[in-house]
N, C-alpha and C positions, 0 to 999 in steps of 0.2 A: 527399904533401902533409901539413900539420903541421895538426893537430888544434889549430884555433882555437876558441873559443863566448867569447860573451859576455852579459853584465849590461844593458840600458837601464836606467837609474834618475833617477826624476824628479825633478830640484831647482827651488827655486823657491823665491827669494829666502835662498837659503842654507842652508833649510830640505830636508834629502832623504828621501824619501819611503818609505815601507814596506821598509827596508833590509833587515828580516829573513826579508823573502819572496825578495828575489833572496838572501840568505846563504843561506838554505836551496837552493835550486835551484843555485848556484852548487858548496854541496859534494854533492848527488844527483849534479848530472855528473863529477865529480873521480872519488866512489865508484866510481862505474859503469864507471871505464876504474884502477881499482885503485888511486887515490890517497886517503891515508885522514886524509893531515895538510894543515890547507887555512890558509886565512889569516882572518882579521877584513876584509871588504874596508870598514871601517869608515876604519881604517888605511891607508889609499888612495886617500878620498876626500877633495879638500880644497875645497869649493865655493865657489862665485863670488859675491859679495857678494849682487848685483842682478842680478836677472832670471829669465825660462825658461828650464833647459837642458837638453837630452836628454846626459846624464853615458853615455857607454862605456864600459864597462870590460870590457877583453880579455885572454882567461886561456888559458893550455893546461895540461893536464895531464904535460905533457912538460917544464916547467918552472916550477913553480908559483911561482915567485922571482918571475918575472918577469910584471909584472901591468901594462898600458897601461890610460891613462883618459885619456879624450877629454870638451871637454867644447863642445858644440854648442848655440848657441842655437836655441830651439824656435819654430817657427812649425807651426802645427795645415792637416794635408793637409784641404782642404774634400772629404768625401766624400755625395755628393748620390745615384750609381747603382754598382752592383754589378752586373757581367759574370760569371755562372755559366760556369763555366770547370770540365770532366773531366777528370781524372786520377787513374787509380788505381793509379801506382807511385809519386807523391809520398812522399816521406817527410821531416820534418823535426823530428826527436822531441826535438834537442837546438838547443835558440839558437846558431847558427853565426854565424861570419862570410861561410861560403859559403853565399850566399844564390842560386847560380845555378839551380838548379831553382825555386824561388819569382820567380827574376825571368824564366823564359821565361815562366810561365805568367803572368807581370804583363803581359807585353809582347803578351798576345791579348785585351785590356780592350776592344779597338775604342772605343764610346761612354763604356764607365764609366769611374765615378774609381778605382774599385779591383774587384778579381777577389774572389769566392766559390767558392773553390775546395770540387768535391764529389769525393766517395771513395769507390766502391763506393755509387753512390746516396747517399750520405750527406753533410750536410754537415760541413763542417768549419771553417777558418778563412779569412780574406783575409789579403791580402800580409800585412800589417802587425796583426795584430788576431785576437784571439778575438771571438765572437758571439755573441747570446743575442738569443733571440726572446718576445715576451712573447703569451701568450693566457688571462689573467688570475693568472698566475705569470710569474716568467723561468725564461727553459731557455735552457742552453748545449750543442751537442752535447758527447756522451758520448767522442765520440775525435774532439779535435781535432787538428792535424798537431802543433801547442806549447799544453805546458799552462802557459798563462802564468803571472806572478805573481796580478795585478789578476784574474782568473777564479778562480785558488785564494780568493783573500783574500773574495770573493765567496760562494762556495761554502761555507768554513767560518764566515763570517757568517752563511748561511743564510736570504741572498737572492739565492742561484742555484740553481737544481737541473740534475742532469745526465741528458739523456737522447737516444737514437736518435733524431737529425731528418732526414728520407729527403727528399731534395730536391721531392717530390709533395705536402710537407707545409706548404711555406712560405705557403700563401694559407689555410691556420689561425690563424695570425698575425695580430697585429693592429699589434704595435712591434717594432722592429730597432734591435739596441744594438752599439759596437764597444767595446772591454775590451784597452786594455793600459794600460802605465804611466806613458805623458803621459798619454791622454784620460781614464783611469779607466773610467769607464763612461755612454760616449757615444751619446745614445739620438738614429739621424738618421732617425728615422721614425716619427709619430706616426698612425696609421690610417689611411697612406697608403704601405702596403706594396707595394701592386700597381706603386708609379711607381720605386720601387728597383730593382726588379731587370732586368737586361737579357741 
């Protein structure tokens, strides 16, 4: 099977968003499988006058010529509960197209709108989404399954900090945020953690 990953990158109204966060992660995954000459994916993106769009862009290391971009209007998934959900041979260290281990585990949500999946006790990410919890700072766990863009860009602004959150820990909490590159950082829980999680 051909070693797919790709880019989300938020545009909105023509305007695309934090470019140099997915250009960095875009050339960390090329490095990693021994490719050291990467592209501008600036030079690929040509966006769309009007509107929200969640922009794809789909790369392999196996041929980096050949770069697909998709461009999808954006409507925001309502996420109200999270379905803690185990697994401790998840692995999703690089942005795939194969998403099919993330989507079993989506597909055991029962009541929620999306899964929190934990890892050796630990949390970690939902389907779609880095996390942070706030208890008079934000924290993001320390090993999430993807370290996103919007969680880095966080973190080196120096309104994230990162650390070990052991699933026993979440009624510490007092706010629950999701963090990727449409929502940025989307806080669906104001002191009323305990009704989140299922």
């Amino acid at each position: 099977m051909k070693n797919e990953f790709l880019e989300t990158i938020k545009i909105d109204g023509s305007k695309v968003y934090n470019l140099e966060y997915h250009q960095k992660r875009y050339m960390s995954v090329l490095k990693s499988f021994g490719v050291n000459d990467t592209k501008e994916l600036s030079e690929y993106i040509k966006p769309p006058k009007d509107g929200l769009y969640r922009c794809r862009l789909i790369y392999t290391p196996d041929d980096i010529e050949k770069i697909n971009v998709e461009y999808i209007e954006y409507k925001k998934r309502g996420i109200k509960k999270l379905k803690l959900i185990y697994d401790n041979d998840i692995s999703y260290s690089f942005k795939s197209t194969d998403r099919g281990a993330l989507n079993r585990l989506y597909d055991k949500r029962q009541d929620g709108d999306d899964i929190l999946i934990v890892k050796d006790n630990l949390l970690t990410d939902t389907s779609i989404a880095n996390i942070a919890f706030y208890d008079g700072v934000w924290k993001t766990p320390k090993t999430p399954l993807l370290k996103g863009t919007t969680r880095q860009r966080y973190l080196d602004e120096g309104k994230l900090l990162e650390e070990d959150i052991h699933v026993g820990d979440i009624k510490n909490y007092s706010k629950v945020a999701l963090l990727n590159a449409m929502v940025d950082f989307d806080i669906i829980s104001d002191n009323n953690i305990k009704d989140i999680f299922c």
